[in-house]
ROSE-4610 file (N, C-alpha, C; in Angstrom, 1 decimal, always signed):
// ROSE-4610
residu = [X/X/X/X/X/X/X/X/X/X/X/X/X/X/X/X/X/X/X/X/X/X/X/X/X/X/X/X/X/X/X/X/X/X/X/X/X/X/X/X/X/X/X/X/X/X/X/X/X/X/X/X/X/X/X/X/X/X/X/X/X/X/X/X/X/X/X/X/X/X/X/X/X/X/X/X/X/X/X/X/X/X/X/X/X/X/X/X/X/X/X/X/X/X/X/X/X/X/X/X/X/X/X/X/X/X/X/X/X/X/X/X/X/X/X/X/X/X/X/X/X/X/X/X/X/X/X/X/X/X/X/X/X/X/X/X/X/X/X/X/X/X/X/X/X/X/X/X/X/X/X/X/X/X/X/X/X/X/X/X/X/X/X/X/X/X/X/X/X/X/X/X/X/X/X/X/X/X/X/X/X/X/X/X/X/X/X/X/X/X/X/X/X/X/X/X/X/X/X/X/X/X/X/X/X/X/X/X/X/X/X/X/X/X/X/X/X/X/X/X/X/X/X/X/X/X/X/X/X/X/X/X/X/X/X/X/X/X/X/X/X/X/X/X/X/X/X/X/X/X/X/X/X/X/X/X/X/X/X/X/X/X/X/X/X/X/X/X/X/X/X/X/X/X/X/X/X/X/X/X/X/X/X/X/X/X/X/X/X/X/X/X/X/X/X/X/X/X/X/X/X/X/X/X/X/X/X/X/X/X/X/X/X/X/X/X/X/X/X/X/X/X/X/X/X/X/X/X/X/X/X/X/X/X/X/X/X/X/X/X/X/X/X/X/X/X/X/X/X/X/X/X/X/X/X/X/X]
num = [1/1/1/2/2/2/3/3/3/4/4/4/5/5/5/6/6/6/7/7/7/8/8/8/9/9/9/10/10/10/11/11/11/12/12/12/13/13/13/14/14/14/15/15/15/16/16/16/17/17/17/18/18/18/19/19/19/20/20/20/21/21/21/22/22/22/23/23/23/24/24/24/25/25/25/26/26/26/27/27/27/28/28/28/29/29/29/30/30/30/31/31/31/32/32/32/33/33/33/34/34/34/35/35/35/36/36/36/37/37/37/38/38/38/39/39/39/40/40/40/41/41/41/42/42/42/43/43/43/44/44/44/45/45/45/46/46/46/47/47/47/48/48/48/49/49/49/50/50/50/51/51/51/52/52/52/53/53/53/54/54/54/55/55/55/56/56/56/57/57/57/58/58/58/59/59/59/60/60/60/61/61/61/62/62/62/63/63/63/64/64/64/65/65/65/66/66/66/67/67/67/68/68/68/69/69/69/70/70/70/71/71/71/72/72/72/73/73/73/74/74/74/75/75/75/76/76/76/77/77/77/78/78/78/79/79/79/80/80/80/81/81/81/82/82/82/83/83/83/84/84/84/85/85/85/86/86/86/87/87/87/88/88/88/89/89/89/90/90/90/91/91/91/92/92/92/93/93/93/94/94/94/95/95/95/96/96/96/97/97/97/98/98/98/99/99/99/100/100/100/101/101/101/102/102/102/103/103/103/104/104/104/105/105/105/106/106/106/107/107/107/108/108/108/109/109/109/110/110/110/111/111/111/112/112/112/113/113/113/114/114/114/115/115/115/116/116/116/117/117/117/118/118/118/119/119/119]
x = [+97.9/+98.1/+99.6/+100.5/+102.1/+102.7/+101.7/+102.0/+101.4/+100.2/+99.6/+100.5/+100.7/+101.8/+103.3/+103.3/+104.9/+104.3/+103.5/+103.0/+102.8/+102.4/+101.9/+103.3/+104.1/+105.2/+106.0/+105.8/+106.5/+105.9/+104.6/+104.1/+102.8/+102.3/+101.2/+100.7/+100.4/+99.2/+98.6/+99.3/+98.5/+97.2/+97.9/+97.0/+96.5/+95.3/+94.6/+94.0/+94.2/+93.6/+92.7/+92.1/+91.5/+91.8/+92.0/+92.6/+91.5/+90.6/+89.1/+89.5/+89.2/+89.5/+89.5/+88.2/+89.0/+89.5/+91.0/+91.8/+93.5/+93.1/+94.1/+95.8/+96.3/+97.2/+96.9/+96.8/+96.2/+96.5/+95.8/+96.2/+97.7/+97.8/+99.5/+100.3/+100.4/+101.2/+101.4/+100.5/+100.0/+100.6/+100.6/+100.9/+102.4/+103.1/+104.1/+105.1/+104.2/+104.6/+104.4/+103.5/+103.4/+105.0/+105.1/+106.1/+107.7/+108.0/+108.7/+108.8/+108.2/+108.2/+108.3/+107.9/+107.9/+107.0/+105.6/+104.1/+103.8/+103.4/+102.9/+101.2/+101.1/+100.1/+98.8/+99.4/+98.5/+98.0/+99.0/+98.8/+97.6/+96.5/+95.5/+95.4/+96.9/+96.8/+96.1/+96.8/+96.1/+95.5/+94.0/+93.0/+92.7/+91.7/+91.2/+90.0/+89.3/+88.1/+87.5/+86.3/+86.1/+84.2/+83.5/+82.1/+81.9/+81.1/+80.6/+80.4/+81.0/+80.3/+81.3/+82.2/+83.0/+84.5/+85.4/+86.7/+87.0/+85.8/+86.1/+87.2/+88.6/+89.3/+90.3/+90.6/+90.9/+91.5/+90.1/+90.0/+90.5/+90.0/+90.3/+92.2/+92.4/+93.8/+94.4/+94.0/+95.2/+94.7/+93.2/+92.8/+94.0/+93.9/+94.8/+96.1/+96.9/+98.2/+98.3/+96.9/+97.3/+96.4/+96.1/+95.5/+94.3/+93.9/+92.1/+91.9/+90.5/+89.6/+88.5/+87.9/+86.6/+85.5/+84.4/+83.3/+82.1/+82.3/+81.0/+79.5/+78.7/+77.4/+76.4/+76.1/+75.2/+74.0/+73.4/+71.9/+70.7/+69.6/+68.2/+67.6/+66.3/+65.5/+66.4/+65.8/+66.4/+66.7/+65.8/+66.0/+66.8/+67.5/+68.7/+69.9/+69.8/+71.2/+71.4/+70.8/+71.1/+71.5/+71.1/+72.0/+73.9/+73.9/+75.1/+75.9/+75.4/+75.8/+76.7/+75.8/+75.9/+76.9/+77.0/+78.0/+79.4/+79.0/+80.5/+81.0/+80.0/+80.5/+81.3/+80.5/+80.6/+82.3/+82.3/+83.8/+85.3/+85.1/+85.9/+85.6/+86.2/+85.5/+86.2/+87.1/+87.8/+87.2/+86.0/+85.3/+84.6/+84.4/+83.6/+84.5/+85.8/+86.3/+87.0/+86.9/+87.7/+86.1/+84.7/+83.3/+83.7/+84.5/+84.4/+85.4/+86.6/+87.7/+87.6/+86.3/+86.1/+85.1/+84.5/+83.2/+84.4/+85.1/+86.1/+86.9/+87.3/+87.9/+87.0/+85.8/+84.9/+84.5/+84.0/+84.2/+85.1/+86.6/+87.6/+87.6/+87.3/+87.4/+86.3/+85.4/+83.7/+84.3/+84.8/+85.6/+86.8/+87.2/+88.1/+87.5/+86.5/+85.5/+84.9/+84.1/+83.6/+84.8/+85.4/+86.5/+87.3/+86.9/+87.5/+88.6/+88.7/+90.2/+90.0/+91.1/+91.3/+90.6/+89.9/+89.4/+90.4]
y = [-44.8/-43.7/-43.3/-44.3/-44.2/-42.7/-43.7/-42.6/-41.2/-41.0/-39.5/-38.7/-39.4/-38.6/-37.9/-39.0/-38.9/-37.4/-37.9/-36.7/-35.4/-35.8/-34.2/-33.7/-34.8/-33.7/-33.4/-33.6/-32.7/-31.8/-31.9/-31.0/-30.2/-30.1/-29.9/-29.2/-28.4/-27.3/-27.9/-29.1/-30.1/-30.9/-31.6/-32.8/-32.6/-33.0/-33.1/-34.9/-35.2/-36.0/-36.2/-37.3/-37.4/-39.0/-38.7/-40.1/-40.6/-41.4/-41.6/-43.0/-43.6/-44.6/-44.3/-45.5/-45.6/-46.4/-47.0/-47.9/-47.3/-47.2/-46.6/-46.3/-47.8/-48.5/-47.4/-47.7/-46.9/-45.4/-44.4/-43.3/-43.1/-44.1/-43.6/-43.7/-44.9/-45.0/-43.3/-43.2/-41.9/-40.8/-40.6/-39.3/-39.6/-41.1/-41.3/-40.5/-41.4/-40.4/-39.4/-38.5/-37.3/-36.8/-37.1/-36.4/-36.6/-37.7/-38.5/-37.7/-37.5/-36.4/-35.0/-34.9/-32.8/-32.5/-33.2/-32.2/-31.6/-30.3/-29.4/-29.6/-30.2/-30.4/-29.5/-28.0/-26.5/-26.2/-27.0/-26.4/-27.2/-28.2/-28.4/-29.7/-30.2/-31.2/-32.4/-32.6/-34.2/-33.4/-34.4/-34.6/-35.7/-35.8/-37.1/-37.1/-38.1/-38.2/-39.6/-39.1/-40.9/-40.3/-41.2/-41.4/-40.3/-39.7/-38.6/-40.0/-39.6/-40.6/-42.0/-42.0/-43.2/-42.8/-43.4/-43.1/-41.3/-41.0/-39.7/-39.5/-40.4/-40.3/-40.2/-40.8/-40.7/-39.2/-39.1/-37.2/-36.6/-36.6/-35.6/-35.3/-36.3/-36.5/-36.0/-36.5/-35.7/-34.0/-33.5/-32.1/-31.4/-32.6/-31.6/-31.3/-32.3/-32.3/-31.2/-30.7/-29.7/-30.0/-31.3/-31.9/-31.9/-31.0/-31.6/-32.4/-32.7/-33.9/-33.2/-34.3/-33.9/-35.3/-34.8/-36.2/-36.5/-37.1/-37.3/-37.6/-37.3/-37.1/-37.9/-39.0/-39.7/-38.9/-38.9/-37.9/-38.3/-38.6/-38.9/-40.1/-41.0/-41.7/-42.7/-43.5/-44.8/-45.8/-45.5/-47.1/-46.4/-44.9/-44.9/-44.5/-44.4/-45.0/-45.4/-47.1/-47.9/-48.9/-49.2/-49.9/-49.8/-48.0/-47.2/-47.9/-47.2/-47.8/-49.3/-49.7/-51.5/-51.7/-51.4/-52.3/-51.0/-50.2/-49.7/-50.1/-50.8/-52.0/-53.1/-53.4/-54.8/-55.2/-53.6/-53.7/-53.8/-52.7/-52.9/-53.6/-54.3/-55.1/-54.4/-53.6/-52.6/-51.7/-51.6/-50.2/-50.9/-52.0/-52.4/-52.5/-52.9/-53.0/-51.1/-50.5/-49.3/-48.4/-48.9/-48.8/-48.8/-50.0/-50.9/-50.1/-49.7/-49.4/-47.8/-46.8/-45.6/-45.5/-46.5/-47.1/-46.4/-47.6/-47.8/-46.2/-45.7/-44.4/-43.0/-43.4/-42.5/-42.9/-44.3/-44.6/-43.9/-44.1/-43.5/-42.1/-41.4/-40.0/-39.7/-40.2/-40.0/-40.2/-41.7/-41.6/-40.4/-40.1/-39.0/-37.6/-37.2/-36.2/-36.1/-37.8/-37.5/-37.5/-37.9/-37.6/-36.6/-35.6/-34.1/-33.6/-34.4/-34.6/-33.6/-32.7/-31.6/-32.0/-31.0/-31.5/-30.7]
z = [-86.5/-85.7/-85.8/-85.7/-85.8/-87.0/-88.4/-89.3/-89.4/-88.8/-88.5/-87.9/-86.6/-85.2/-86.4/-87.0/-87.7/-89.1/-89.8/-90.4/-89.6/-88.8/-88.0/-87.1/-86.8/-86.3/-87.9/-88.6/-90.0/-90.3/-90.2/-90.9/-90.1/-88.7/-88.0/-88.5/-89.5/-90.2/-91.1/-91.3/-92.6/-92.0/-91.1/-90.7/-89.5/-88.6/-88.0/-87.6/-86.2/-86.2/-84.3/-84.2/-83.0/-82.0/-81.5/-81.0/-80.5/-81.0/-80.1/-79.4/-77.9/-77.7/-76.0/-75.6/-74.2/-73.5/-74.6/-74.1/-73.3/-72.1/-71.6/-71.8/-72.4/-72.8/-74.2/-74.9/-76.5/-76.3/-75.0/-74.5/-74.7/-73.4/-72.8/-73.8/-74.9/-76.0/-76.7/-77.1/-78.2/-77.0/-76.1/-75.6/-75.6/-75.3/-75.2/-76.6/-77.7/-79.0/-79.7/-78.8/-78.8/-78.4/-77.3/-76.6/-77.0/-78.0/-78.6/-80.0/-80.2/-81.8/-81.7/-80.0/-80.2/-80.6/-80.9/-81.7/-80.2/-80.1/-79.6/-78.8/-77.8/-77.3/-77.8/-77.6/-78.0/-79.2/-79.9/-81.7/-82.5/-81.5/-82.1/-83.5/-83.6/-84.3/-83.7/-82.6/-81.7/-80.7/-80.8/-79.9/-79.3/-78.1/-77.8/-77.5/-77.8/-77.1/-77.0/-76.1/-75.5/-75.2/-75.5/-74.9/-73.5/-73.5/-72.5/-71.1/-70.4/-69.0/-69.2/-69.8/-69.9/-69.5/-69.0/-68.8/-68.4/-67.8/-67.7/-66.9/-66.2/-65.2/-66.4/-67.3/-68.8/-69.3/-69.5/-69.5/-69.4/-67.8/-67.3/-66.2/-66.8/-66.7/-68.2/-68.8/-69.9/-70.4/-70.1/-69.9/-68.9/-67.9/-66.6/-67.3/-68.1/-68.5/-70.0/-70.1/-71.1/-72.9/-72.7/-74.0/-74.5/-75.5/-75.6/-75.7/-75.3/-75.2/-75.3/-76.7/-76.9/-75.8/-75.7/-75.1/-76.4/-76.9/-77.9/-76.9/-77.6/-76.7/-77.9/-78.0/-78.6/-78.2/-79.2/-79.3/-79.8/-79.2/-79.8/-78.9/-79.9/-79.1/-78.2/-77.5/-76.7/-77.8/-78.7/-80.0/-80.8/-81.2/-81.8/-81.0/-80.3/-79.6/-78.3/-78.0/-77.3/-78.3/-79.2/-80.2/-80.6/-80.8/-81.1/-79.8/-78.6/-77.2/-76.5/-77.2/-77.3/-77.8/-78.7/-80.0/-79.7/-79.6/-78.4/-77.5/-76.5/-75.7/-76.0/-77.3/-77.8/-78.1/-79.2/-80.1/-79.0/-77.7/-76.8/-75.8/-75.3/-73.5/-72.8/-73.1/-71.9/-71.2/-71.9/-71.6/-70.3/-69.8/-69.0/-67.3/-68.1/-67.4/-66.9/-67.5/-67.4/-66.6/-66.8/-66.2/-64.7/-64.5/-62.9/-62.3/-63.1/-62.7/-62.4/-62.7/-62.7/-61.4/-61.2/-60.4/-59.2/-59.2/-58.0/-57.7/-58.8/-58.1/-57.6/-58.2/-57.7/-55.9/-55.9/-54.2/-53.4/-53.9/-53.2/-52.9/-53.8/-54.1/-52.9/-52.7/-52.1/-50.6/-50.5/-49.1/-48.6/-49.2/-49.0/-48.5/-49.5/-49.0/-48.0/-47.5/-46.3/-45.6/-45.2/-44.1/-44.0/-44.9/-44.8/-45.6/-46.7/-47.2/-48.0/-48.8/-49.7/-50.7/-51.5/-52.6/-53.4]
């Protein structure tokens, strides 16, 4: 990733890349060096994306801050992609934890609503 960022702030009409990952820590780095090099959020060089329905707090935080993000959307039967699924699990254990940790802000968010709070 180090050396893309560094290519693409030389050269952004060359290279293209996607930062897929929903390792939070992994995020923040990359935006850190985004911003560290001067590449242009808008100019379409770096992207991000992460599993449709996963880390969507992820997202939709760095959408807010100006960045795209794509959501990949696994497509077809149950037996071709709950295996895909799986073993996306499997490779990160953060995702489970970053599951629990989305669980939890959606509760919060939900309590805030009922009690009248600004959306």
């Amino acid at each position: 990733m180090e050396l893309l960022l560094e290519l693409i702030s030389q050269n952004p009409q060359r290279y293209r890349v996607i930062i897929a990952t929903h390792n939070e820590e992994s995020v923040c780095r990359t935006v850190q060096r985004i911003q560290e090099l001067g590449i242009n959020k808008d100019g379409g060089s770096v992207c991000f994306g992460q599993l449709l329905g996963m880390c969507d707090h992820v997202s939709l935080t760095l959408a807010g801050q100006g960045y795209a993000v794509y959501k990949s959307v696994p497509y077809g039967s149950v037996e071709d992609t709950l295996p895909y699924l799986v073993r996306r699990a499997q490779e990160n254990h953060t995702v489970l934890q970053g599951i629990r940790k989305e669980r939890d802000l959606l509760r919060l968010e939900l309590r805030r609503r009922m009690r009248g709070g600004a959306a």
